[in-house]
C-alpha positions in Angstrom: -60.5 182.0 79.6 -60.6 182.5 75.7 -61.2 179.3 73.3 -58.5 177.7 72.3 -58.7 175.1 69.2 -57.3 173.3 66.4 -58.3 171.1 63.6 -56.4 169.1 61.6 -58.4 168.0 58.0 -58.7 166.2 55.4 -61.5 168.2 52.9 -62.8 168.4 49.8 -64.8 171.4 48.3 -66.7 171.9 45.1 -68.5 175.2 44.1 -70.4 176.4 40.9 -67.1 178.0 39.1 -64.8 176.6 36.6 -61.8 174.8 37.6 -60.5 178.6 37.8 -62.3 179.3 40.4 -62.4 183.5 41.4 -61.9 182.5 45.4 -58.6 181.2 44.4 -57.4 184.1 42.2 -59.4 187.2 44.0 -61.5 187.8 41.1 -64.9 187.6 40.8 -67.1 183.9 40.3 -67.4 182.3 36.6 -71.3 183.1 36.3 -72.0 185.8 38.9 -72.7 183.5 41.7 -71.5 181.0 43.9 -72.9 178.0 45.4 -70.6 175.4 47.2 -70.3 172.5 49.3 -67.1 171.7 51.4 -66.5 168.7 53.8 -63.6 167.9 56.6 -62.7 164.9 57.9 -61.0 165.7 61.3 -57.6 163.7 61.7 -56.9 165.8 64.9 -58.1 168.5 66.6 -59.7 169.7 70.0 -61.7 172.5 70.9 -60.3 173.2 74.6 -61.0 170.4 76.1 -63.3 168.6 74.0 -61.3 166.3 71.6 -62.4 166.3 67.8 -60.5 163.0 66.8 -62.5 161.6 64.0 -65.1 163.8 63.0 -66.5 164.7 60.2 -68.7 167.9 59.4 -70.0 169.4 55.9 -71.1 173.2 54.8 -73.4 174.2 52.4 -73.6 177.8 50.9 -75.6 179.8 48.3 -74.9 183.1 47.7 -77.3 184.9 45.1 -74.7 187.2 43.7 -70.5 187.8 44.5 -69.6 186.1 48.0 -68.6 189.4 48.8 -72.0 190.7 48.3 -73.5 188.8 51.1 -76.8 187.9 51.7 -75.9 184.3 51.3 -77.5 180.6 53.0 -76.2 178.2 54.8 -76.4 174.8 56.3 -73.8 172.8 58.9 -74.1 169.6 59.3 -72.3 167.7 62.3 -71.1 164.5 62.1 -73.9 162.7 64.4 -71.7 160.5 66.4 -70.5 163.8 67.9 -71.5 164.2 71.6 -72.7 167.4 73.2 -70.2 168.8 74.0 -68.3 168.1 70.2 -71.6 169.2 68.4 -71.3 172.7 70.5 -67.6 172.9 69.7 -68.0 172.2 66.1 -70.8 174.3 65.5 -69.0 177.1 67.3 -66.0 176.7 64.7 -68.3 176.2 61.7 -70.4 179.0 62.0 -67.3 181.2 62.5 -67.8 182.1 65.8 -64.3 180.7 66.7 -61.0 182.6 66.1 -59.9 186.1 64.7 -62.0 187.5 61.9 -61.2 186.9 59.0 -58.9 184.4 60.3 -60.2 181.2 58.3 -62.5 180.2 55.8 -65.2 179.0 58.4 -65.1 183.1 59.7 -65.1 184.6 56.0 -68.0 182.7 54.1 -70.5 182.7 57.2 -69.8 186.3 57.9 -71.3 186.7 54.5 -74.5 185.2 55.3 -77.8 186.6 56.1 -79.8 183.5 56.6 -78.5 180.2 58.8 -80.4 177.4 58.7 -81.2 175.1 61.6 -77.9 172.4 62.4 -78.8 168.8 61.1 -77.2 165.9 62.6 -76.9 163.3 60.6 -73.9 160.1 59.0 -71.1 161.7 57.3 -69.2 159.2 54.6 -66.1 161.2 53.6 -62.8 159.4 51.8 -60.6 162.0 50.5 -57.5 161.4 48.5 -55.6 164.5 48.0 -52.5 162.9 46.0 -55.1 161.2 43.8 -57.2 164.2 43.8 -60.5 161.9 44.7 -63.2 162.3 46.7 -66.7 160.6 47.9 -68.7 162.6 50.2 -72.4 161.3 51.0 -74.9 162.4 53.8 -77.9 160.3 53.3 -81.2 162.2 52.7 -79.3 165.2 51.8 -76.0 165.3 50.0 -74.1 162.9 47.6 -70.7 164.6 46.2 -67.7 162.7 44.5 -64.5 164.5 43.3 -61.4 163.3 40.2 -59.3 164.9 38.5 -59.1 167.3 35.4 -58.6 164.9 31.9 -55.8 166.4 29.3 -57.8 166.5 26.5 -54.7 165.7 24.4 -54.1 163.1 25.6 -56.6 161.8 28.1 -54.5 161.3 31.0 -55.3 162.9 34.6 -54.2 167.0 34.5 -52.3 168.1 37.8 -53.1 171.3 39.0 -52.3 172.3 42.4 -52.4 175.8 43.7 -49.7 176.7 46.7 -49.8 179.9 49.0 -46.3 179.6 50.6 -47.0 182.4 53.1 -50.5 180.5 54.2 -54.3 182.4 53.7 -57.4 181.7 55.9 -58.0 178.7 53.6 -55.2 176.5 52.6 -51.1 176.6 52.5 -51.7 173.8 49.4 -54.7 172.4 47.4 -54.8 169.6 44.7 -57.6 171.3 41.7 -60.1 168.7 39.9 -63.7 168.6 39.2 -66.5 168.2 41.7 -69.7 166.9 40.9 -72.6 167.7 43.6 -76.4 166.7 44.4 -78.1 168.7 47.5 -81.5 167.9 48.4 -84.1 170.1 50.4 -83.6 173.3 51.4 -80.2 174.0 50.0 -81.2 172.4 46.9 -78.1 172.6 44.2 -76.8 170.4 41.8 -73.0 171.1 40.2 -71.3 169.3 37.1 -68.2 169.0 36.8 -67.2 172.0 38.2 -64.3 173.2 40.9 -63.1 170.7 43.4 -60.5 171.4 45.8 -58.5 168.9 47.6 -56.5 170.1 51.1 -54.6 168.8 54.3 -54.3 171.6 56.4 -54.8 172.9 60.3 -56.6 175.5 61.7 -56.1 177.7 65.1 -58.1 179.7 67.2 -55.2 182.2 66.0 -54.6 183.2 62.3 -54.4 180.7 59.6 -51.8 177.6 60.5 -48.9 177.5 63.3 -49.2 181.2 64.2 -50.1 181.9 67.6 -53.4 181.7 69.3 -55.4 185.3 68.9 -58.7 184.1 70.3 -61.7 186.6 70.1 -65.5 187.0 70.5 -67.7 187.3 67.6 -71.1 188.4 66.5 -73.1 189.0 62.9 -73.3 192.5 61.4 -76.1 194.0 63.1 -79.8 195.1 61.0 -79.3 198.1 62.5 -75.3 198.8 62.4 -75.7 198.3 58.6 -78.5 200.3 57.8 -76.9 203.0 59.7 -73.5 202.4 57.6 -75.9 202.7 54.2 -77.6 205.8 55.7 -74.3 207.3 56.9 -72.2 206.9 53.1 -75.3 207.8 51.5 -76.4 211.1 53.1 -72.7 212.3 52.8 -72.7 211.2 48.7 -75.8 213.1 48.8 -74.4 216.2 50.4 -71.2 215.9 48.2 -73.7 215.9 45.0 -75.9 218.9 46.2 -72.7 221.3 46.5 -71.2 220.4 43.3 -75.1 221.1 41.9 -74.8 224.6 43.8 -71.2 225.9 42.5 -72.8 224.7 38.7 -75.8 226.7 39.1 -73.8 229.6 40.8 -71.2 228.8 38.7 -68.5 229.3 41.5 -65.3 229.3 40.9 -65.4 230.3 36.5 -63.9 233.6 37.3 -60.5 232.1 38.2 -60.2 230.6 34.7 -60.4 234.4 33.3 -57.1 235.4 35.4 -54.1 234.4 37.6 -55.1 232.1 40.4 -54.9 233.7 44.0 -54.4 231.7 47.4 -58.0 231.6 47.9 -58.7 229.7 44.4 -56.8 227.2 44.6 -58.6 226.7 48.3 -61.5 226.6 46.3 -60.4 224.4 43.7 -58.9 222.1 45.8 -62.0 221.8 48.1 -64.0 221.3 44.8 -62.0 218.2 44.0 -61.8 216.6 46.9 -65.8 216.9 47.4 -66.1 215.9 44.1 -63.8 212.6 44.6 -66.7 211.7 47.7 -69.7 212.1 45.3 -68.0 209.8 43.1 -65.9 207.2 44.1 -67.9 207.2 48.1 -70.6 205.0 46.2 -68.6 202.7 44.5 -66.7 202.0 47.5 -70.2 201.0 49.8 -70.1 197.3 48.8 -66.3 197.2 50.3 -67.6 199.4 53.6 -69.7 196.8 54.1 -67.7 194.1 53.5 -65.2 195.8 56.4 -67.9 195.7 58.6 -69.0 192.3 58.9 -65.4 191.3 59.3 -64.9 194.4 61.9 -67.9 192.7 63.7 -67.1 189.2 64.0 -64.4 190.3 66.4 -66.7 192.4 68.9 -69.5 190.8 71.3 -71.1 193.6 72.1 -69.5 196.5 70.4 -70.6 198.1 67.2 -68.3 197.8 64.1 -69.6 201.4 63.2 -66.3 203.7 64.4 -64.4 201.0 62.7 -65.5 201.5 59.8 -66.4 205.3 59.8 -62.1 204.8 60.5 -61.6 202.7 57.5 -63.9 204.8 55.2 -61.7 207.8 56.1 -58.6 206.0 55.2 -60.3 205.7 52.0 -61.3 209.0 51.3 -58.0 210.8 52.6 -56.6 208.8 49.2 -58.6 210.4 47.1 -58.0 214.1 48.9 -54.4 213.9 48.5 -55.3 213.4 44.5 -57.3 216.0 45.0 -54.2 217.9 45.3 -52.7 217.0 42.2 -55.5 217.3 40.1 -56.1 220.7 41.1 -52.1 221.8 40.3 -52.7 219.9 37.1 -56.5 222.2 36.4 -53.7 225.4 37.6 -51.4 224.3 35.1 -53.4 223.3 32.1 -55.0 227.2 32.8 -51.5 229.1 33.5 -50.8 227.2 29.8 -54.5 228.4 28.3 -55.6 224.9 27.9 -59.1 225.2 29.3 -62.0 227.4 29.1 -63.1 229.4 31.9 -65.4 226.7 31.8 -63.0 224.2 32.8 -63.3 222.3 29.8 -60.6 221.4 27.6 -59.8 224.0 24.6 -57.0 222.4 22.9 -57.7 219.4 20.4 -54.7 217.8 21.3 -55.4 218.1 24.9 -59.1 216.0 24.4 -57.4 213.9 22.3 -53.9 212.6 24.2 -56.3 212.6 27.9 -58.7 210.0 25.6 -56.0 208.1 24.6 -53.8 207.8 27.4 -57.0 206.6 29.1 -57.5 203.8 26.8 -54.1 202.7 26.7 -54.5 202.4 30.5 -57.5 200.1 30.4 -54.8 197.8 29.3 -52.0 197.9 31.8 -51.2 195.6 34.3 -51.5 198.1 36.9 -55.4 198.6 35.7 -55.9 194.7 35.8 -54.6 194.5 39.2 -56.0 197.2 41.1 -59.5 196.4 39.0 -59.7 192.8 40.4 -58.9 193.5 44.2 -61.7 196.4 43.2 -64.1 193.8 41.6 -63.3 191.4 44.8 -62.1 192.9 47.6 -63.1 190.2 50.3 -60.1 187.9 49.8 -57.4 191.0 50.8 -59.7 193.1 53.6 -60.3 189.4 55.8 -56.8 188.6 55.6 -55.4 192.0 56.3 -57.9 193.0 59.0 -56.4 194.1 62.8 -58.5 195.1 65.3 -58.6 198.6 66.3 -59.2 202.3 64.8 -55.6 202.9 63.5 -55.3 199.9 61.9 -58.7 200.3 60.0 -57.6 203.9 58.5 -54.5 202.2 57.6 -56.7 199.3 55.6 -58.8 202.3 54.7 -55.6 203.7 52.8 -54.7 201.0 51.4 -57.9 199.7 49.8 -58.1 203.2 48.5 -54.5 203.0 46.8 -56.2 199.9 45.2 -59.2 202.2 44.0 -56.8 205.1 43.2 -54.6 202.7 40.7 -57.8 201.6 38.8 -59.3 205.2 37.9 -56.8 207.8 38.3 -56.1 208.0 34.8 -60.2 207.7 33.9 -60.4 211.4 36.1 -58.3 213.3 33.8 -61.1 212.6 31.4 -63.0 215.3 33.3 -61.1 218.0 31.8 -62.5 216.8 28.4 -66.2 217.0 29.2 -66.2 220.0 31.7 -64.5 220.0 35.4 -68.1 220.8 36.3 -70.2 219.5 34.1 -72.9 217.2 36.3 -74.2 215.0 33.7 -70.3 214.2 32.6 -68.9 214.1 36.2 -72.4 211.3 36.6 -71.3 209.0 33.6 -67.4 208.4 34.8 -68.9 207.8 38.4 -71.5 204.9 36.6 -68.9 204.0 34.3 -66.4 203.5 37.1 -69.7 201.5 39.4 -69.4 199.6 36.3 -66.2 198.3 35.9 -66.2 197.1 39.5 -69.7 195.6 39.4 -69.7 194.2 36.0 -68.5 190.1 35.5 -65.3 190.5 33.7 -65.5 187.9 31.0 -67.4 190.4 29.7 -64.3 192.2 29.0 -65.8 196.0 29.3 -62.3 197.0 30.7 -60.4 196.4 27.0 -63.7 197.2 24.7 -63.9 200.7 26.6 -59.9 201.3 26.4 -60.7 200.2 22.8 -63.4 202.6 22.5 -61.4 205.4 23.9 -58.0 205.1 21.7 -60.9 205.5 18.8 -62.3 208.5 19.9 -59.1 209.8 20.8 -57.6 209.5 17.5 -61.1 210.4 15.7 -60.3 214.1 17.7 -56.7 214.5 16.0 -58.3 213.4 12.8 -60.7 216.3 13.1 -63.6 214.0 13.3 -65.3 215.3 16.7 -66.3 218.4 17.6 
């Protein structure tokens, strides 16, 4: 029979990040890293049944880069009153291997780790307050952590903040913010300042997040093997995608239909142009979110390989992209029919340089861009709590990421009319400048200095400034 468990806690968190923490607002950390601590005190709970009553447990992470990156550490430690059987249920729901993927917080941050270390045992002192937005954590020989609240500056009183997710997450349906200050010892060794704290009082199920029903399911860590044939797999195809855009530029196939009316056959051609051309650039800046899928996808198979899940999801993804592929090829028809590019397939009208440049800088500003950027920049947040078991439901997630993806850069493609439809060097820049804007922290603000940039240029070509 499947596990079936709840907890009930009291806990208190505190990470690396500013009291805006990116977790919270699915954008990425505040220095490009995250390393946290987060404690529970167990009201209730029961793990079949083994009761939990009174338990307390803490979890240490590092992650060297985004959470969503992976290749993170961590340490459980188990409240060491806990007998046998409570240490094996609480390590089971610690370490993720309990409940739907995805499905809580325990699931999402452990899935993310490549290294666990070895389960210490040892006193847990946890008071949490969340009205008062106080805390005291200490685990002798290893961890002392206190939480308060945010100070007004103005006027030196205690600042409420409280974030609330009406519809529930994998984390919290409410959480008190305040500042968290942290000392880890030994292997884990970290030390925070007045950074993030989090306050909460919620339950967990063996189901999704809160009172939903119980979805039990096995679990397992993203194979060496699984993911190196994921890499291998997006790869080689990027690869191929690149070598036959390199062969129609050096056989330069396809320039004759920009010397006459298009026939059936060239807009084939065209249209199979683009949509190769979509895979060698946006393929690679979508790896990081492949993989991300598929440690999720695997945490909810015992023996089965995430891979056709994911092969499913990246397809979702790139059938996005060929349906733009459709559009953008009309639009390269049209801008021809109105003798607007070269046979080159390179923009011949000033005006035409000039309004693509500017309408792509105005973009970089929209709210549209901003959104569609930051689930980009962090996808984690929106793939674990959307994930559904099965090959349907990952093309659908596929899609839908890639709507995501398409919203951020659609606008940025019509800038390959300015540079040459088949120009290799240009087509590389917008794929690394895209790779960019997804991988780059965004306090430094590249998204607004390159729309800025753009306008310029754009306006320096009406002016009669650029070639």
């Amino acid at each position: 029979m499947p596990d079936q468990w709840m907890i009930q806690a009291t806990t208190f968190g505190n990470c690396n990040c500013l009291i805006n923490c990116g977790c919270q607002f699915n954008v990425p950390t505040s220095y490009g890293f995250c390393n946290f601590v987060m404690a529970g005190q167990i009201g209730q709970g029961n793990f079949n049944d083994t009761s939990l009553n009174g338990l307390n447990y803490a979890c240490i992470f590092a992650y060297p880069g985004e959470i969503a990156e992976g290749n993170g550490k961590q340490l459980i430690v188990i409240d060491e009153s806990a007998d046998s059987d409570q240490r094996a249920a609480l390590q089971k729901i610690l370490s993720g291997q309990a409940g739907e993927p995805g499905s809580n917080h325990f699931s999402v941050f452990s899935s993310m780790c490549s290294e666990v270390l070895e389960t210490e045992y040892r006193p847990i002192k946890i008071e949490v307050d969340v009205a008062a937005r106080t805390a005291v954590l200490k685990v002798p020989g290893l961890m002392e952590s206190s939480g308060e609240p945010a100070i007004n500056a103005f006027n030196g009183e205690p600042y409420h903040i409280a974030i609330a997710r009406p519809s529930g997450s994998f984390e919290y349906t409410y959480a008190e913010l305040g500042l968290g200050t942290t000392t880890v010892t030994g292997a884990m060794e970290m030390q925070l300042d007045a950074s993030y704290g989090q306050f909460c009082s919620d339950p967990y199920q063996s189901g999704r997040f809160g009172p939903g029903g119980l979805k039990p399911v096995a679990v397992m860590s993203l194979r060496r093997w699984d993911q190196v044939l994921l890499v291998c797999s997006f790869v080689g195809l990027t690869l191929l995608a690149w070598a036959y855009l390199f062969y129609l530029e050096t056989n330069m196939i396809g320039m004759d239909a920009g010397m006459r009316a298009w026939l059936p056959s060239d807009f084939f051609m065209m249209f199979l142009m683009w949509a190769i051309m979509m895979v060698a650039m946006m393929l690679p800046t979508a790896l990081r979110a492949f993989l991300i899928y598929a440690r999720i996808a695997a945490r909810g198979r015992q023996d089965e390989s995430p891979i056709a899940s994911v092969y499913f999801f990246g397809g979702g993804y790139i059938a996005i992209w060929t349906l733009f592929s459709v559009g953008a090829t009309l639009m390269q028809w049209g801008l021809q029919s109105a003798a607007l590019l070269s046979p080159m397939m390179v923009s011949s009208s000033v005006g035409l340089g000039a309004a693509l440049l500017i309408a792509a800088g105005i973009y970089q500003f929209t709210p549209l861009k901003d959104a569609c950027l930051k689930h980009c920049q962090s996808p984690i947040m929106y793939l674990a709590a959307n994930y559904k078991k099965g090959n349907q439901q990952a093309f659908q997630l596929g899609l839908k990421h890639g709507g995501y993806c398409l919203g951020c850069c659609w606008v940025l493609m019509g800038l390959l009319f300015l540079g040459g439809v088949m120009n290799l060097i240009w087509i590389l820049a917008i794929t690394l400048f895209v790779l960019a804007e997804k991988l780059l922290p965004p306090t430094l603000h590249g998204t607004r200095l390159s729309g800025v940039a753009m306008i310029l240029v754009g306006v320096a070509f009406l002016a009669g400034y650029m070639p």
